[in-house]
C-alpha positions as CSV (number, residue, x, y, z in Angstrom):
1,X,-52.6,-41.9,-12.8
2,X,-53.2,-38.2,-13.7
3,X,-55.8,-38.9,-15.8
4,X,-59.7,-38.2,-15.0
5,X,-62.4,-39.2,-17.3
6,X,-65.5,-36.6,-17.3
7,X,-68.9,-37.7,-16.8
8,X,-70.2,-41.2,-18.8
9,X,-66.2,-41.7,-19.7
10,X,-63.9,-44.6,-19.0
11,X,-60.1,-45.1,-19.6
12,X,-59.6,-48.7,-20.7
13,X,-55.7,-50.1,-20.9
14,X,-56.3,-52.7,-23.7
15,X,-55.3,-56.2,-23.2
16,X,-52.2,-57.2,-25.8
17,X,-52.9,-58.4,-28.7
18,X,-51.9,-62.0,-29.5
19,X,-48.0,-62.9,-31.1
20,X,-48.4,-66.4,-31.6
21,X,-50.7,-68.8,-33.2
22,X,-51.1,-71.9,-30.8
23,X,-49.3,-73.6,-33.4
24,X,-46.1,-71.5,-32.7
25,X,-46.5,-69.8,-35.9
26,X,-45.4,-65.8,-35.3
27,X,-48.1,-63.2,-36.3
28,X,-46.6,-59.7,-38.0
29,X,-47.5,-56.1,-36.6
30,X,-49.7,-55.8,-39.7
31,X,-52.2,-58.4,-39.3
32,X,-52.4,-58.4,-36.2
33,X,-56.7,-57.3,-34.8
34,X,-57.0,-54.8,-31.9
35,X,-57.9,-56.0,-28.7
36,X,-61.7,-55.9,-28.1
37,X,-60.8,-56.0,-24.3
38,X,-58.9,-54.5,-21.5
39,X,-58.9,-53.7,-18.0
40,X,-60.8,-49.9,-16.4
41,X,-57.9,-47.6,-15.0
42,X,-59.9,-44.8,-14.4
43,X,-63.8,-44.0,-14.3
44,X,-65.9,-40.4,-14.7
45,X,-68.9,-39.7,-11.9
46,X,-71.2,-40.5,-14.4
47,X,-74.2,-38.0,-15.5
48,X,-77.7,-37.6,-13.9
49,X,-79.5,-39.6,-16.2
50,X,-76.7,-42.6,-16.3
51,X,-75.2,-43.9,-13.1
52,X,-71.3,-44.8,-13.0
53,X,-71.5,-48.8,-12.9
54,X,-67.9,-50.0,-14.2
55,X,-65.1,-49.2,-11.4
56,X,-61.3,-49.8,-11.7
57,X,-59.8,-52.7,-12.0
58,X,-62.6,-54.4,-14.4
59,X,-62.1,-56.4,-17.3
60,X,-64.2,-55.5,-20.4
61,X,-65.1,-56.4,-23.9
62,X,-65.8,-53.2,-25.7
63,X,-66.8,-52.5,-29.7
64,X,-64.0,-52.8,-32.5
65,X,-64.1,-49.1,-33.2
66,X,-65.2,-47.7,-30.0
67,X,-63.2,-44.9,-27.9
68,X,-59.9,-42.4,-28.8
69,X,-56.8,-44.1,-28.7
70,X,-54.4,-41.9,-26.1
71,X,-50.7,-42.1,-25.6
72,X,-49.9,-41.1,-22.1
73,X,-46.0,-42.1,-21.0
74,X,-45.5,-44.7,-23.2
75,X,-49.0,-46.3,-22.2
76,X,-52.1,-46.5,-24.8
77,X,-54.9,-46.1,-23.9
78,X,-58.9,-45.8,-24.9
79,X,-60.9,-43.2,-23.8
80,X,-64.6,-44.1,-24.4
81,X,-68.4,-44.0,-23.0
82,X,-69.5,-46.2,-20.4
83,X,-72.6,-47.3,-23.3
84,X,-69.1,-48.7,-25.5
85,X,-68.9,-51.1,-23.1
86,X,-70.4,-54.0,-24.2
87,X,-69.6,-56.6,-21.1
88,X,-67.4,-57.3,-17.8
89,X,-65.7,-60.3,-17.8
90,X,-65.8,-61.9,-14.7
């Protein structure tokens, strides 16, 4: 990965969003929600008033409009704030 967040920053790949009802019944592009999670590819050093506490590899919940969507060899990804970050899922 050739990507380095600055400072409070995170890049987040965002877990895929659901196809399928548990009933089987197929869900169209359209109406389909973002993810509100996904897993930390690559953290910033943090600033001096805010410590770096997510690392890769975690899985998060972050806000439903939080971070800039980025397209990066046929991978999105969000860019956001470590304060976006709302939990790690353990």
């Amino acid at each position: 990965m050739n990507i380095k967040p600055l400072a409070d920053r995170v890049l987040i790949e965002p877990t895929a969003a659901e196809t399928r009802t548990s009933g089987g019944i197929i869900i169209p592009d359209t109406a389909k929600e973002k993810p509100l999670q996904g897993t930390i590819v690559a953290v910033g050093n943090g600033t001096k008033d805010e410590e770096m506490i997510l690392k890769p590899g975690d899985h998060v919940l972050y806000g439903k409009y939080a971070g800039t969507e980025l397209d990066h060899e046929g991978t999105k990804y969000l860019i956001m704030r470590q304060s976006d970050v709302v939990a790690i899922l353990g």
